[in-house]
N, C-alpha and C positions, 0 to 999 in steps of 0.2 A: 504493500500500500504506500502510494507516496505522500511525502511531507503535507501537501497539500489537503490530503484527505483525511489524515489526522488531525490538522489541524480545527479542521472543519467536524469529524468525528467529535474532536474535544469541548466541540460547542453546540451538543446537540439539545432538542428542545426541552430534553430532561431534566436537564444541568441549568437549573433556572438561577441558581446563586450565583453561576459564575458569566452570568449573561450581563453585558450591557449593550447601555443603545445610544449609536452610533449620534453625538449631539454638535455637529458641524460647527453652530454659531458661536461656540463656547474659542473656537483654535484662534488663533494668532491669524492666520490663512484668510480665515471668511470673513474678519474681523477689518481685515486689509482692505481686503475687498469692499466690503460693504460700505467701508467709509470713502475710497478713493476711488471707485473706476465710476462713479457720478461724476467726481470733479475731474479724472481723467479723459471722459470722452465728454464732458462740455469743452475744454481747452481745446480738444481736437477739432469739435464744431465750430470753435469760434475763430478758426483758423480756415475753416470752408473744407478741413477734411473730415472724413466718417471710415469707422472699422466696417469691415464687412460682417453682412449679417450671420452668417455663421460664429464669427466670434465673439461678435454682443450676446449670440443666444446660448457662447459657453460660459460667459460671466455671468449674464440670467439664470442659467441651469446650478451651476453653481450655490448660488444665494438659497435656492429651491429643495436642493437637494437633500436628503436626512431629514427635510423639516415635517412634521407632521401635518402642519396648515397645510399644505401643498398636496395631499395625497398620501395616503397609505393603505396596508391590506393587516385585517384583522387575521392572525393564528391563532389556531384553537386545537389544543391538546384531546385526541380520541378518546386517551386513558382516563384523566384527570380532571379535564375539561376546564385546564388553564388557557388563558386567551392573554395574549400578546399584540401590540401594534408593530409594526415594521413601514416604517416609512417611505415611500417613493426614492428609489437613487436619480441621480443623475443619465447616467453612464456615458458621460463625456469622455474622448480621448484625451484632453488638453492637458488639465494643474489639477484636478481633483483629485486628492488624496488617496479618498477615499476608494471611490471607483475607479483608480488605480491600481491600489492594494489587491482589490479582489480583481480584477482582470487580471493581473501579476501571477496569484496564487490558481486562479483558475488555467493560465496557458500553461504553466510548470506542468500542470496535475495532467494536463491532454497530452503535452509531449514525452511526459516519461512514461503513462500509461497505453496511449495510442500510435505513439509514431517513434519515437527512437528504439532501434532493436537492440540487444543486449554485446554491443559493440563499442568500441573506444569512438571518444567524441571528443575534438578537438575544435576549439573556439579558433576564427581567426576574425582580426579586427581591422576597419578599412577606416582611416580618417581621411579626410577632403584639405585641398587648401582653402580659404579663407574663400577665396570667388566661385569655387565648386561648390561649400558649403548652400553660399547664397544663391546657385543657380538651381541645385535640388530642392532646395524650398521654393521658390520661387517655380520652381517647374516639377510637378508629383511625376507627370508619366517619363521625365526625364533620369528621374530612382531607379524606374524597373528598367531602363537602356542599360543603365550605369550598372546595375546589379546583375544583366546579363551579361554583359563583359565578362564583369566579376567572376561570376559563376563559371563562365568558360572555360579561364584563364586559369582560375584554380585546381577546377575539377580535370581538367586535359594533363596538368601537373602530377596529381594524384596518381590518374591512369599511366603515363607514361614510366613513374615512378614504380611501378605496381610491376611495370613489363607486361603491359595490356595496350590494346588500342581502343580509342571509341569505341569501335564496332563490337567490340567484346565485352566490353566491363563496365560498368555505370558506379559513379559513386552517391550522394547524394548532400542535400544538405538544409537547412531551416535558418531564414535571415528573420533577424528582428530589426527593424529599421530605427534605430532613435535618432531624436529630432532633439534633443536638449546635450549640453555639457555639464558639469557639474558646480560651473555657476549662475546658472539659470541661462544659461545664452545657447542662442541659436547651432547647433552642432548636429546635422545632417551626417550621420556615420551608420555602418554597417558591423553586426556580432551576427557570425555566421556561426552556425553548428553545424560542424563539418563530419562525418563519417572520417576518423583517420585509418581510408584504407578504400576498397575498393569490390562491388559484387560483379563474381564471372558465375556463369553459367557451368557446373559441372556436367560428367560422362552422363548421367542420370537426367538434366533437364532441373535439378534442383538450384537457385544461387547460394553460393559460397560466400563468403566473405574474406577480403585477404588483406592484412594491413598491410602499412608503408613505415620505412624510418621515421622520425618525427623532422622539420624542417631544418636544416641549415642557415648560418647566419648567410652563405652566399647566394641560397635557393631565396631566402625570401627577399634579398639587394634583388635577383634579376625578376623575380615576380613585382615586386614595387617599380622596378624601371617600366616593364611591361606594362603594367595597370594604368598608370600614367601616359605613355603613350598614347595609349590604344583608346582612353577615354578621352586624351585631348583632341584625339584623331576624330569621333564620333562628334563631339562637341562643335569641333572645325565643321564637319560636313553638312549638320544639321545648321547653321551661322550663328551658334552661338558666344562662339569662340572665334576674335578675330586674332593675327598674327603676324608679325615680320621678324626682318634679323633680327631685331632687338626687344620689342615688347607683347604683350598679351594684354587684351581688353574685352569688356566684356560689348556684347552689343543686345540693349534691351529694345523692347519693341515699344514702338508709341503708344503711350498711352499706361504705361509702366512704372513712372514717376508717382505712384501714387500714396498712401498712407501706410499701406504694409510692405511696400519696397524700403520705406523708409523705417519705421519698426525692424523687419528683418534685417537690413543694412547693418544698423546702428547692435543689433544685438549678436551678430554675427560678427563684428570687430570689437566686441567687450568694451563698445560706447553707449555714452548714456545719449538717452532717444528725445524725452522732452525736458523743459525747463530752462533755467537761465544758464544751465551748463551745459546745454543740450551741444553734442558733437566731441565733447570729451570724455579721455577716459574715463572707465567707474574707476571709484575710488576703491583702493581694498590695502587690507590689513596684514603685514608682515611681520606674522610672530615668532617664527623659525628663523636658522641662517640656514643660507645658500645650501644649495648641493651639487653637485655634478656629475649628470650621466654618462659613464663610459661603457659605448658598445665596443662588444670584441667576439672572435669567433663563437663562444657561446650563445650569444642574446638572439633572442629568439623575436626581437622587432629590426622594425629597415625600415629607414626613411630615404624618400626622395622629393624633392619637387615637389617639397609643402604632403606629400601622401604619407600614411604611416602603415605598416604593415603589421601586426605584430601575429604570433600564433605561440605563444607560451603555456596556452592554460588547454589542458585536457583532463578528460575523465576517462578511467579506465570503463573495462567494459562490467565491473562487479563496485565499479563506484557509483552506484545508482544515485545514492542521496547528493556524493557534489556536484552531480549531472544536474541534479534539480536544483540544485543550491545556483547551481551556474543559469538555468534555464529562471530561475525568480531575479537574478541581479540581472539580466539582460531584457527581462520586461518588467522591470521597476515602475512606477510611476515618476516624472518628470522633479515634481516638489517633495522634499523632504521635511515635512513640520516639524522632526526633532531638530533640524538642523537649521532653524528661522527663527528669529528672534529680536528684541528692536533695541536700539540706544538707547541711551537717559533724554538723547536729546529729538528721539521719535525716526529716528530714518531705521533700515530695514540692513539687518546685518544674517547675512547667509554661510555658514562654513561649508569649508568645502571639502568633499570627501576623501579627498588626501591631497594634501600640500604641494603647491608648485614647488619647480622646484627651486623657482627664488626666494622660498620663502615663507610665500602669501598661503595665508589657512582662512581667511574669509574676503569676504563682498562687501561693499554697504553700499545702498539704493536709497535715493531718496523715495518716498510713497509713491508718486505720479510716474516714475520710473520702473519700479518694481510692478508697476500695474503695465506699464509697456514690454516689458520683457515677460511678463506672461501669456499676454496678447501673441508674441513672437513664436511662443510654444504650440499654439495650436494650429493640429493640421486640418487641409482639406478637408471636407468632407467625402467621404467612398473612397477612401486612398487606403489601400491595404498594408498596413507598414509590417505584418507578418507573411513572409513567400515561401512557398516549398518547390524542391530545385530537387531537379537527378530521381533516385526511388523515390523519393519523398512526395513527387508531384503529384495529384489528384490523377493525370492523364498516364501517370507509369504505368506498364505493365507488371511491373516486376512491384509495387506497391503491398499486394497484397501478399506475396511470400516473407516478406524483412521488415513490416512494419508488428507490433503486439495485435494491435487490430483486426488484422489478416483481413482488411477493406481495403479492396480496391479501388 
């Protein structure tokens, strides 16, 4: 049984002592909320720009959510005939915590119990430069181009690795797309859960599974040089990416100038978006000294050209629990409330989940700020930020021999 379901196990409707209920308007979060994105999107209007409505209606959803005025469903105990309220969620993609939380625990519980088979799973991690960042936000069906590459580039490496060809051996794999870094800014990246290894087809018609070494610090230098290429090349072909000898710019389309080009912008180079500071840095707090990373043939990341590569974390194939442990910290929710909290003198100070390494261990936003760079986190609507690639994919054949589910 995985983590997930124990969890849930542990809070069943039996166990009335150790139940509470979930009270949104009490956190720091809604608090923020409630008082500043009023005065946040009047400044915007009174400027002649407007959020799109999708995003007004995640700030609305928000305010709504957990609350009992808004909606709820009465439980009622078979045995006992204890009755319980349970309040309307949300189930917003964007900052909600909450409905977060439980998306989080519910995709862990689907992938460990229905779709990873009891094989080594190796995370490998893709970050953007700063102008990629903003053109994946900026462009959703521009992610799945980008993540086909990906997936190519990769999975063609594995086979080849393996002493397979395409046409023989399939590997697979599960992207979580996040849209946030870990100080609330815009960070378009990719946590792929990769099969480290490869399914051929045995004498019998049955798939096998065959691993691979784990990666080198040279394989993943020439897989990062690749990636970068071959996405700039796509980029190029599509005009979104223009280029000569000497620079790179981007080319937006008319009519693109508008309030969440500029939200995204500004939160994508860890500036602050409105106010009398608006276009400079956020301010943040350095309470560590420096550090310095040194890669060498061991390290298991590679940068190039702004891309980072890394593939150091795997689970074996009988480490079930830090497969799920792995598969909960890659669909987190975006906002951390333990980790928000305000000055004496009211702006919004954020830590941050491990220290630069110049240093810095938190954020500070002013309110009106802090309500833009949430704005910044939410996605499209109908944008799938979870993809299944190789076995994994809905359309495989081979799906339903290697997944627990045995669904095609």
């Amino acid at each position: 049984m995985s983590l997930a379901r124990n969890a849930t196990a542990s809070q069943s409707p039996t166990q009335t002592n150790g139940y509470e209920r979930h009270q949104p308007d009490q956190t720091l979060l809604y608090q923020l909320v409630e008082q500043h994105y009023p005065a946040f999107k009047a400044s915007l209007e009174a400027q002649g720009q407007h959020l799109p409505r999708y995003i007004q209606q995640e700030f609305n959803d928000l305010l709504q959510c957990g609350r009992l005025e808004y909606g709820f469903m009465r439980v009622r105990c078979e045995d006992c005939h204890h009755e319980r309220l349970v309040a309307f969620s949300c189930k917003r993609r964007g900052f909600c915590p909450s409905c977060g939380a439980r998306r989080m625990a519910e995709s862990a519980a689907l992938l460990i119990d229905e779709v990873f088979p009891k094989e080594p799973i190796r995370q490998w991690v893709l970050s953007f430069p700063f102008q990629l960042r903003f053109l994946l936000a900026r462009h959703p069906q521009l992610m799945g181009q980008v993540l086909s590459i990906v997936y190519r580039t990769l999975s063609t490496h594995l086979i080849k690795k393996a002493g397979y060809t395409k046409a023989s051996a399939q590997t697979g794999s599960v992207t979580l797309i996040q849209r946030f870094g870990s100080a609330l800014n815009l960070n378009v990246h990719y946590h792929m859960l990769f099969l480290d290894g490869v399914y051929a087809e045995d004498d019998y018609g049955k798939q096998r599974f065959h691993r691979v070494k784990a990666p080198t610090y040279d394989e993943l230098n020439t897989l990062a040089h690749t990636l970068s290429h071959r996405i700039a090349r796509c980029m190029e072909k599509r005009g979104i990416l223009e280029r000569d000898a000497e620079n790179t710019w981007l080319t937006l389309e008319e009519g693109e100038d508008d309030t969440l080009t500029q939200l995204h912008g500004a939160s994508v180079t860890y500036r602050i978006a409105v106010g009398p500071q608006q276009g400079r840095k956020v301010f943040t707090l350095q309470t560590l000294p420096g550090r310095e990373d040194k890669a060498d043939s061991s390290s298991r990341v590679a940068n190039h050209a702004g891309f980072s590569l890394h593939a150091g974390v795997m689970a074996e194939a009988h480490q079930r629990d830090k497969l799920e442990r792995l598969c909960r910290y890659i669909s987190r929710p975006a906002v951390s409330e333990k980790r928000l909290a305000l000055t004496a003198n009211g702006q919004v100070r954020y830590e941050l989940k491990t220290p630069y390494r110049n240093g810095t261990t938190h954020v500070i936003f002013e309110p009106l700020d802090f309500i833009a760079k949430l704005a910044a986190l939410v996605p499209k609507p109908r944008v799938n930020l979870t993809r299944f690639h190789g076995v994994f994919a809905p359309n495989s054949k081979h799906r339903v021999q290697v997944t627990p589910a045995k669904r095609g």
